[in-house]
C-alpha positions, -999 to +999 in steps of 0.1 A: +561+163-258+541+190-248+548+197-209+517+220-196+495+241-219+500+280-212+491+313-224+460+321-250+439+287-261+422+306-283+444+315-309+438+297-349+457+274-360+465+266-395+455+268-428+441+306-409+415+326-430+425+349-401+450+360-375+475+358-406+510+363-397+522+376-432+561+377-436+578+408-457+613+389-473+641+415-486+666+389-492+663+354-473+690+329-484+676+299-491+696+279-467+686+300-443+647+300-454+649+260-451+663+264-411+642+287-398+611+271-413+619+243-391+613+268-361+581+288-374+562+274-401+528+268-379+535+299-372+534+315-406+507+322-435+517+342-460+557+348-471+556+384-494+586+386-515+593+428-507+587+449-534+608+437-566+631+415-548+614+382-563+623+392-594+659+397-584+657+363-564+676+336-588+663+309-563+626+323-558+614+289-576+630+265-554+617+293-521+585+291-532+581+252-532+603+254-502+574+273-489+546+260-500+558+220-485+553+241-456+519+256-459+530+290-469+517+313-496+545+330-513+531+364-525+547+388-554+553+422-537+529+447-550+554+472-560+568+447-585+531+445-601+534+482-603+563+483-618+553+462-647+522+484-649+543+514-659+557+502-685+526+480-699+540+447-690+516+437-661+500+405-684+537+391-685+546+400-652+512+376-642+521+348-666+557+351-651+544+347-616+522+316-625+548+298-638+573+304-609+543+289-587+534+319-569+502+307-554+493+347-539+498+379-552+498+419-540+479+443-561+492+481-550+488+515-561+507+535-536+547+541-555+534+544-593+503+569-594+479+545-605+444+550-604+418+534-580+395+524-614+428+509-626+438+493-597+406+477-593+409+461-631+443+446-619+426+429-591+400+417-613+428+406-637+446+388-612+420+370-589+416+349-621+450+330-611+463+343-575+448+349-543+451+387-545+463+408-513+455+444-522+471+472-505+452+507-496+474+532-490+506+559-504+543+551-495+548+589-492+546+601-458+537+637-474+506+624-492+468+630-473+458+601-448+418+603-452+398+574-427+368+571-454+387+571-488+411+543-472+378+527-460+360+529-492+391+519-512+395+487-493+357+478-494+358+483-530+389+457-532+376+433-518+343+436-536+362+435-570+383+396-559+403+405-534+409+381-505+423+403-481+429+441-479+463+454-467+467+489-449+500+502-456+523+509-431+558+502-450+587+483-435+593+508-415+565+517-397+561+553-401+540+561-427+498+552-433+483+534-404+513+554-385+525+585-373+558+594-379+567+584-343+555+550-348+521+555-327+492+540-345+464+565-362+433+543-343+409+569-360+418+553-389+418+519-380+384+524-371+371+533-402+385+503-419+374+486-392+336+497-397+342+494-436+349+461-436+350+427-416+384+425-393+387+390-407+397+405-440+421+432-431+459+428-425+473+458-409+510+460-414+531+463-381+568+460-385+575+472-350+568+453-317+549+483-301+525+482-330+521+443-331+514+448-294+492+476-296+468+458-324+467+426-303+458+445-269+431+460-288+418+435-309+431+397-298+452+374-307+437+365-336+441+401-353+459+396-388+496+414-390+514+419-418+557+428-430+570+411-400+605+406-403+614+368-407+637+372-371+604+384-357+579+357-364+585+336-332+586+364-311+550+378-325+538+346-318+547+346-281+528+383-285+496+367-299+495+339-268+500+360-242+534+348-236+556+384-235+553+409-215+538+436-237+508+413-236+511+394-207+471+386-190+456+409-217+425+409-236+407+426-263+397+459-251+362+462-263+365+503-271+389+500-299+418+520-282+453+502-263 
């Protein structure tokens, strides 16, 4: 029974097309998956399987109809993808996929050196079969941050059967959208943000500071991505108003926290 109703009334609700809360998975135990859906499946759109770990996964079967009873797209991890690519085996690693029920998958180019033309035939490939996620940006700190070629990148992603675009910002939160301290490069998240419709972009945001900082700036409704599975409740309360990092705030209409 629902007491009083507090904090933001605007936020979506599922199935979302945005304000995605997409999950980054290095290693859930089922058991535990089945538990803490209980607490946070509203709560929850897409459940990535981290880079290669699906593969490693003997349960990832039984996890992703676990997820999908709940209304969760499991997604292959984009490094996986890339991984087969190198070695020429990307058509199996797709068939594989579909027949474990994947319903989503992450097309990448940022750990294997593959080109944007390629990457953009992979997407094409794999929009066929999957919802494709496709992820702009390199897992190397040392590599070039440039606004437009992120911005142009991710337009032509999308344009090619992408559903959403992905700005990369790892697990850890340090590299891509970030600086190494963790502070978020907004000149950056502008251009995407001109590039291409906000409803379509999921910026990743591992740490609360940054989950915070994207929702003061742009709502609630502003879709995050590699939250930790511990964190999913907690971003929630973030989105609604209901912590104190967010506590009585709105969208700032300049674009800066």
């Amino acid at each position: 029974m629902t007491l009083w109703s507090v904090g933001r009334s605007d936020r979506t609700t599922k199935p979302r097309r945005w304000g995605l809360t997409h999950v980054i998975d290095t290693g859930v135990p089922i058991e535990h998956l089945r538990g803490q859906l209980d607490v946070v499946a509203d709560y929850t759109d897409i459940w990535k399987f981290g880079f290669g770990t699906s593969y490693l996964d003997p349960t990832v079967a039984k996890k992703v109809q676990v997820l999908g009873d709940a209304g969760i797209d499991a997604c292959v991890g984009g490094t996986l993808l890339e991984a087969a690519w190198l070695e020429s085996k990307e058509p199996m690693l797709l068939a594989w996929a579909k027949e474990m029920g994947f319903p989503c998958i992450e097309v990448s180019n940022g750990a294997s050196g593959m080109t944007a033309v390629e990457k953009l035939r992979l997407i094409e490939l794999a929009s066929t079969d999957f919802v494709v996620l496709s992820e702009v940006g390199s897992k190397d700190p040392a590599d070039p941050v440039l606004s437009s070629v992120w911005a142009e990148e991710m337009a032509a992603d999308l344009a090619a059967g992408a559903t959403w675009g992905i700005a990369e910002g790892r697990e850890s939160g340090t590299v891509g959208l970030y600086r190494p301290d963790g502070s978020v490069k907004w000149d950056l998240v502008e251009a995407i943000a001109e590039a291409v419709s906000m409803e379509r972009v999921v910026f990743e945001a591992p740490r609360t500071s940054q989950q915070a900082a994207f929702i003061r700036t742009y709502g609630p409704n502003v879709s995050l991505g590699n939250i930790a599975p511990n964190d999913i409740l907690a971003l929630e309360a973030l989105r609604r108003g209901l912590r104190g990092d967010t506590l009585g705030a709105g969208a700032h209409p300049d674009g800066a926290p």
